[in-house]
C-alpha positions as CSV (number, residue, x, y, z in Angstrom):
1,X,-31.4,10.5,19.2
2,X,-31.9,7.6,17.5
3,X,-32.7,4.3,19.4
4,X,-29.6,2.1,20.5
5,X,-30.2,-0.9,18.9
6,X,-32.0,0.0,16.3
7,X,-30.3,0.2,12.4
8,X,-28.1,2.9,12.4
9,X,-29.7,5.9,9.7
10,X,-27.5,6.1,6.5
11,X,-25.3,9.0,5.8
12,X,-26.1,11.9,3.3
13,X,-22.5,12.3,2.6
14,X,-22.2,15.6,-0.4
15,X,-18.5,15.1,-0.7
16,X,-15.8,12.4,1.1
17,X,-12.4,13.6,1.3
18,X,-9.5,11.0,1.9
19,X,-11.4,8.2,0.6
20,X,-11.6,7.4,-3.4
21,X,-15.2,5.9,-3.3
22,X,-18.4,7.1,-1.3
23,X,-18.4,5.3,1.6
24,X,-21.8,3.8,2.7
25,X,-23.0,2.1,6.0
26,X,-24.6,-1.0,4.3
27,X,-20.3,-1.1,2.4
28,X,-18.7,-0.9,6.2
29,X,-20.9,-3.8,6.9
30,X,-19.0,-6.5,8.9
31,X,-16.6,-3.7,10.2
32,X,-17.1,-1.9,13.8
33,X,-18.2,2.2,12.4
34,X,-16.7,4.3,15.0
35,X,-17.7,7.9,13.5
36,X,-17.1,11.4,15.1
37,X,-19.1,14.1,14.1
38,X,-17.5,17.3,14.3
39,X,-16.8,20.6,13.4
40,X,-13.3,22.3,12.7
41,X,-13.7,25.3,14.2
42,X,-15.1,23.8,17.5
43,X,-13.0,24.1,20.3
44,X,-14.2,20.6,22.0
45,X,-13.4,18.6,18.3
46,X,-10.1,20.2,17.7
47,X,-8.8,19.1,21.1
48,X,-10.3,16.2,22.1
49,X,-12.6,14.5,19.4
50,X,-10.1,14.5,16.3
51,X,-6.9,13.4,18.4
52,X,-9.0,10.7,19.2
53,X,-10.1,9.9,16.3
54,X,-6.7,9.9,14.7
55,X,-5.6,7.2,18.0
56,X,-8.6,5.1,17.0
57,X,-7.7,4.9,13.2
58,X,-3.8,4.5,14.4
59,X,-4.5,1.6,17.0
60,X,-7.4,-0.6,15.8
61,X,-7.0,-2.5,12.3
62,X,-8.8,-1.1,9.4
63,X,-10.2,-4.5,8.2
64,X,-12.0,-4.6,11.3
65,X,-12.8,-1.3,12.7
66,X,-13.6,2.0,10.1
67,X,-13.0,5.3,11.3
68,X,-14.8,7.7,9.9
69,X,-15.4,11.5,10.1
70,X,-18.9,13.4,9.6
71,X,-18.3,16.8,9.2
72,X,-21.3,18.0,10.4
73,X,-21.7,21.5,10.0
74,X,-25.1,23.7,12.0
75,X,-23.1,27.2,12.2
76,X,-20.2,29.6,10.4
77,X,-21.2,28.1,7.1
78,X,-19.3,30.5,5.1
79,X,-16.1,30.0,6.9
80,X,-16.2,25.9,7.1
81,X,-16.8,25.0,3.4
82,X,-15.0,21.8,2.0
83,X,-12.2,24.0,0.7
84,X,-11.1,24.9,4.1
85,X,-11.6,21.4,5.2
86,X,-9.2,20.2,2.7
87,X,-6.9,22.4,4.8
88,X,-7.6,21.7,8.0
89,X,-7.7,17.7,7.1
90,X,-4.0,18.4,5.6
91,X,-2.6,20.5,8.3
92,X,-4.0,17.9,11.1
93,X,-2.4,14.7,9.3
94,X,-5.8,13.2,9.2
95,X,-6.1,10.0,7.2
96,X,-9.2,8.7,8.0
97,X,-12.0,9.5,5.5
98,X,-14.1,12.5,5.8
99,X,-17.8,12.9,4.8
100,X,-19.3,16.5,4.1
101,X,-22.5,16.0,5.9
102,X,-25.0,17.3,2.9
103,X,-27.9,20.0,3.2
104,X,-31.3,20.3,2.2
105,X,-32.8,23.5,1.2
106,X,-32.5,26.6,3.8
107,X,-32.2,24.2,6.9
108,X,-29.0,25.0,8.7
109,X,-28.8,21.3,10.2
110,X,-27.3,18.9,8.0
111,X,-29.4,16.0,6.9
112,X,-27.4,13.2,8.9
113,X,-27.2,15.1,11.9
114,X,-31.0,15.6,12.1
115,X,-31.5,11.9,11.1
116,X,-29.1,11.0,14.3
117,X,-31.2,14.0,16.3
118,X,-27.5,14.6,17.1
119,X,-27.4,17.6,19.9
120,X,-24.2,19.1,19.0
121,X,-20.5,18.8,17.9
122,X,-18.7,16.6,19.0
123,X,-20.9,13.5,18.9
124,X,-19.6,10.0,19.0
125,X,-21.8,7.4,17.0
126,X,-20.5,3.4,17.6
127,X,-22.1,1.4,15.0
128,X,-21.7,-2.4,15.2
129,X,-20.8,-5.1,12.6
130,X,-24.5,-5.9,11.5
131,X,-25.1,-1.7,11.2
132,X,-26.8,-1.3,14.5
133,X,-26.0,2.1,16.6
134,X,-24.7,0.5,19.7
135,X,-23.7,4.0,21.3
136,X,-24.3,7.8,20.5
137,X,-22.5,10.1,22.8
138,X,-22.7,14.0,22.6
139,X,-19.0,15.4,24.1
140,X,-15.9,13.9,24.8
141,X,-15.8,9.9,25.8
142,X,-12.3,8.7,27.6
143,X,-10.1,6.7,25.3
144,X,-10.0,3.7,28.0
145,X,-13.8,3.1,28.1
146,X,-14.2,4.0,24.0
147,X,-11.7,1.3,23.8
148,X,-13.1,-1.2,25.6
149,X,-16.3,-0.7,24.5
150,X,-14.8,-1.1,20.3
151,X,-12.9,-4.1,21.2
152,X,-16.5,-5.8,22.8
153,X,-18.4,-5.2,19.2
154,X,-15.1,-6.6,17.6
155,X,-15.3,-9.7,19.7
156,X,-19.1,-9.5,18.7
157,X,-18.9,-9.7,14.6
């Protein structure tokens, strides 16, 4: 994992889908990042991580807080390629933008997850105004405490 703290690692982003530029973290700069990292056919993102996501981007105001998915894909490669994400972003009514985390060579880990030393899908990464990881979380964090915890680096900026 890396260090709370510390600068949060940049993306390696192949393809963003409902977002017309490639989004970077030194361009979110001055906004709160609140990314999940997930995967569509997990059971623990499609129930808990993506509805939460989709409150986040509906409740907090996108000139101050960016909510961004990482799909960040380890396993079932053939069955979760970008054209089935397309899908799955449409059929979900999700708005936010969507990074395709890129790969390198034979290695099954994506190349942002590894930089993150992310353990698994879903992950939570909270990256602060001045692009410093302030939280990583690997599984499910209650809305009241993720909350809380976005409207403190807000009050930070």
């Amino acid at each position: 994992m890396t260090q709370i703290g510390s600068p949060a690692p940049e993306w390696r982003i192949s393809e963003w889908l409902n977002s017309d530029e490639m989004l970077t973290l030194e361009a979110l700069r001055g906004k709160v990042v609140v990314a999940f990292a997930f995967q569509m056919l997990c059971p623990g993102c499609v129930q808990e991580s993506i509805p939460q996501a989709k409150r986040v981007h509906e409740t907090f105001d996108g000139n101050a807080v960016a909510t961004i998915g990482l799909h960040t894909v380890f396993e079932h490669h053939e069955a979760m390629r970008p054209v089935s994400l397309r899908a799955f972003l449409h059929e979900n009514r999700i708005r936010f933008p969507v990074g395709v985390d890129a790969h390198e060579g034979d290695d099954p880990l994506p190349v942002t997850m590894r930089a993150y030393r992310m353990q698994g899908t879903p992950t939570l990464l909270l990256i602060d105004g001045a692009g410093r990881l302030r939280r990583q979380a690997f599984g499910h964090v209650p809305d009241l405490a993720l909350g809380a915890e976005i409207m403190a680096l807000i009050a930070q900026r």
